[in-house]
C-alpha positions as CSV (number, residue, x, y, z in Angstrom):
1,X,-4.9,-17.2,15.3
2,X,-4.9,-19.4,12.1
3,X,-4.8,-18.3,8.4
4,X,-8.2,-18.4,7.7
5,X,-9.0,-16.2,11.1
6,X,-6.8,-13.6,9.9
7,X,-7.9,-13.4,6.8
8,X,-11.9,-13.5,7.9
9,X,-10.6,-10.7,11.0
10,X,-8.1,-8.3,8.6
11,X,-10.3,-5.1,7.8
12,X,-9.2,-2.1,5.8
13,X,-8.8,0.4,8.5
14,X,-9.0,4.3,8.2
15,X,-8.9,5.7,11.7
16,X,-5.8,5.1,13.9
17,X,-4.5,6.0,17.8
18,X,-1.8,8.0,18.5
19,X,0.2,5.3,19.3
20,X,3.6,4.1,18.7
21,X,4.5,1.0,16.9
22,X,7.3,-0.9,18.7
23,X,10.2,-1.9,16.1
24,X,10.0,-5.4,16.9
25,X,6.5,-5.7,15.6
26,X,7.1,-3.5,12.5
27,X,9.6,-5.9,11.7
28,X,7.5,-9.0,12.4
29,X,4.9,-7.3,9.7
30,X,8.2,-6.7,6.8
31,X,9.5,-10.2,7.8
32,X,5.9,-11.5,6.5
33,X,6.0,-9.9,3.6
34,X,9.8,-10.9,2.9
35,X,8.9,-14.5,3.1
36,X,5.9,-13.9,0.2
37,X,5.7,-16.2,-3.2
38,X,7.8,-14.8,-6.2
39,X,7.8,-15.6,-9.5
40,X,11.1,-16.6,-10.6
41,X,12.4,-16.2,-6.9
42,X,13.3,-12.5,-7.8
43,X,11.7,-10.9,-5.0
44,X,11.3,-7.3,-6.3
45,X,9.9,-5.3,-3.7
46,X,11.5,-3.4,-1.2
47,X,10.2,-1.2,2.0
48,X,10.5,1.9,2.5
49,X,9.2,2.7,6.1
50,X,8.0,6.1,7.1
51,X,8.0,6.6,10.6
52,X,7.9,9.9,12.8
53,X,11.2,11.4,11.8
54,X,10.0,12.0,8.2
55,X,6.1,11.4,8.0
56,X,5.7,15.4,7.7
57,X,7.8,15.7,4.6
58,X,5.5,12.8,3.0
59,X,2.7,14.5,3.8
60,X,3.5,18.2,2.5
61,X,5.0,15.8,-0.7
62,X,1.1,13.9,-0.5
63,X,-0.7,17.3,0.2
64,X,1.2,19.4,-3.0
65,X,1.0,16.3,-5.2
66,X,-3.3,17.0,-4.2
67,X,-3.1,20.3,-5.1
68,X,-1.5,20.0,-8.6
69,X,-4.2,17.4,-9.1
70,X,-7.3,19.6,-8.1
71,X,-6.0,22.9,-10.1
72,X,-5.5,21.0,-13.3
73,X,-8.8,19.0,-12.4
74,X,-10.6,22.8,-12.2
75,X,-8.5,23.6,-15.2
76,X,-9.9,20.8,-17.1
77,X,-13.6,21.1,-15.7
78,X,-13.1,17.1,-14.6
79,X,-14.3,16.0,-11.1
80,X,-11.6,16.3,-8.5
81,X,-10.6,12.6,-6.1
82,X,-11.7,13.1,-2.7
83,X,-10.3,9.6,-2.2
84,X,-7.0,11.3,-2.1
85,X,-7.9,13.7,0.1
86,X,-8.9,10.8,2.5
87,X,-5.9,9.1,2.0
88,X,-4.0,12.0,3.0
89,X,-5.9,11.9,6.2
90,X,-5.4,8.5,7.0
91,X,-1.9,8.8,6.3
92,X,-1.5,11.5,8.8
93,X,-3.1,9.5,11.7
94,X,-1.2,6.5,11.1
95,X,2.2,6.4,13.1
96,X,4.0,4.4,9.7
97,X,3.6,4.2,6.2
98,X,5.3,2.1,4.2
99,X,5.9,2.3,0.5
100,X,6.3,-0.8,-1.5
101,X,8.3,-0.5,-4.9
102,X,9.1,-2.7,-7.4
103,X,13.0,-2.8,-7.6
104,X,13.4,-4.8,-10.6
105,X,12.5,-2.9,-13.2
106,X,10.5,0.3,-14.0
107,X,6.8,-1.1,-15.6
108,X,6.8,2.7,-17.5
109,X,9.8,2.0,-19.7
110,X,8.4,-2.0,-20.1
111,X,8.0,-2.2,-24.0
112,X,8.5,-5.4,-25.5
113,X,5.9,-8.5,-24.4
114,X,8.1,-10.5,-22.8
115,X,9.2,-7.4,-20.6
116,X,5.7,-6.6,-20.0
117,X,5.2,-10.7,-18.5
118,X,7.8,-9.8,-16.2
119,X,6.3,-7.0,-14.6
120,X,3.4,-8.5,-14.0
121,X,5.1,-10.9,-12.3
122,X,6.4,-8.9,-10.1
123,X,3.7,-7.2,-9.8
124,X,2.1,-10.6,-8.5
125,X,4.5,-11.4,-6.2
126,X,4.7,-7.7,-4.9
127,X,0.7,-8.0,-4.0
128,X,1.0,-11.3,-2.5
129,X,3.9,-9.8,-0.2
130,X,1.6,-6.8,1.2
131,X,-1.3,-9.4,1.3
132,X,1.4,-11.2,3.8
133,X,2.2,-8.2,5.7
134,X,-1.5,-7.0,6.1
135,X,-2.3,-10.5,7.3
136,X,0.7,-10.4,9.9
137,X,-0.7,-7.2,11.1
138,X,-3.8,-8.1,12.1
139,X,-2.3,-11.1,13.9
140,X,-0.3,-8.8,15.7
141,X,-3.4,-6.7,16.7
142,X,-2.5,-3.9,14.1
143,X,-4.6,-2.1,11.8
144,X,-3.5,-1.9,8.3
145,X,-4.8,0.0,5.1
146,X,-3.1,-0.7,1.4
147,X,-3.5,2.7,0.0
148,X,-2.8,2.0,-4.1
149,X,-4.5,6.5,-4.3
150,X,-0.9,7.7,-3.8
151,X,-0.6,8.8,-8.0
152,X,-1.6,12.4,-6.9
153,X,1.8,13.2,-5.6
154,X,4.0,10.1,-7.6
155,X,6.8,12.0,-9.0
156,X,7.2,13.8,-6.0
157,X,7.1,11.0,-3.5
158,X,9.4,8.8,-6.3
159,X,11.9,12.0,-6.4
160,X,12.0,12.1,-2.0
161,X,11.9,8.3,-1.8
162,X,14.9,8.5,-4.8
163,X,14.0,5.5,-6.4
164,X,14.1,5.4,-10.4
165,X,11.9,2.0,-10.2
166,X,8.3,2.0,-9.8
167,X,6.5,3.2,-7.0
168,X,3.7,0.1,-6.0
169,X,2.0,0.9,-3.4
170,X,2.2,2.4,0.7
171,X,0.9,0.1,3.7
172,X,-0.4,2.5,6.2
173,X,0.1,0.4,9.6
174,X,-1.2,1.5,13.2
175,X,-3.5,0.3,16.4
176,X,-6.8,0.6,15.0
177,X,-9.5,3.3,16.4
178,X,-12.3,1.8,15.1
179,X,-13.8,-1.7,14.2
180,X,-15.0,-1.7,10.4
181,X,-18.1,-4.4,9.6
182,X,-17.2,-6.6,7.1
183,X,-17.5,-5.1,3.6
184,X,-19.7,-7.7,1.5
185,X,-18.1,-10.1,-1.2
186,X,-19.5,-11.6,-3.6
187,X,-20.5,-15.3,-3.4
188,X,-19.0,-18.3,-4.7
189,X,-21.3,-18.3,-7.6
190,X,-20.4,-15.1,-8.5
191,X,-16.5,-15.8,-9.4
192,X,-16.4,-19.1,-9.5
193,X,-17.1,-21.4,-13.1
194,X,-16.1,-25.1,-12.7
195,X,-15.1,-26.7,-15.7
């Protein structure tokens, strides 16, 4: 498979089988997103990969971090995320999550402007790494899904992780139970303006 096939092919998948990932291919997927662009050369992520030996303790982290949300959303009279609620889900039937973090620097405390141009920068470089893993994946005939709804449970997951640097992203990874269409995108015209 080329580039462009994997990037036409990758899908955002939400329904996974019970089945195993072998290491060598979880590894395959980190080592693509090691090898990612970075501004500067810092390369500020780092993986942390949930497997079956913890995956219930992020979930009861993922499900609390739900409730909090909906009894101060009741509280409040707002409208509560269901997206979370389906994140939780597909978080439960894939065999790994991954969370990605920003090690370089915690964007929360970021005051000054040239402090908030580094961030983003990392921020960059952080996407462009999960953009390589997701890619990698579906090479490797593995379903992926970057899941950015994880700021119900935040400070929990940030206090279990133990990280005191900001908390990115997770990369739910698995063998895909289902085949999503392709979502539509907008055309050329749309995003394009030549100058």
């Amino acid at each position: 498979m080329n580039t462009i096939d994997a990037i036409e092919k990758r899908r955002s998948v939400r329904k996974f089988l019970e089945k195993k990932i072998p290491d060598d291919v979880l590894i395959k997927i980190l080592n693509a997103g090691i090898e990612a662009p970075s501004g500067k050369n810092r390369q500020p992520w780092k993986y942390i990969v949930i497997t079956e030996k913890t995956k219930n303790t992020m979930l009861q982290i993922m499900e609390t971090g739900i409730r909090k949300e909906k009894e101060l959303t009741a509280k409040n009279k707002l409208a509560v995320n269901s997206s979370a609620e389906n994140t939780l889900r597909v978080m439960r039937e894939a065999p790994v999550t991954v969370f990605v973090v920003n090690s370089d620097n915690d964007f929360l405390l970021s005051a000054s402007v040239e402090e908030k141009f580094h961030e983003i920068v990392n921020v960059q470089s952080i996407g462009a790494s999960i953009q390589n893993m997701l890619l990698e994946a579906t090479e490797l005939g593995i379903g992926s899904l970057w899941i950015c709804d994880i700021f119900s449970a935040y400070t929990g997951l940030c206090e279990w992780l133990n990280i005191d640097t900001e908390l990115i992203a997770a990369v739910s990874f698995g063998y895909a139970n289902e085949s999503p269409e392709r979502r539509p995108r907008k055309t050329m015209e749309d995003v394009t303006e030549w100058r």
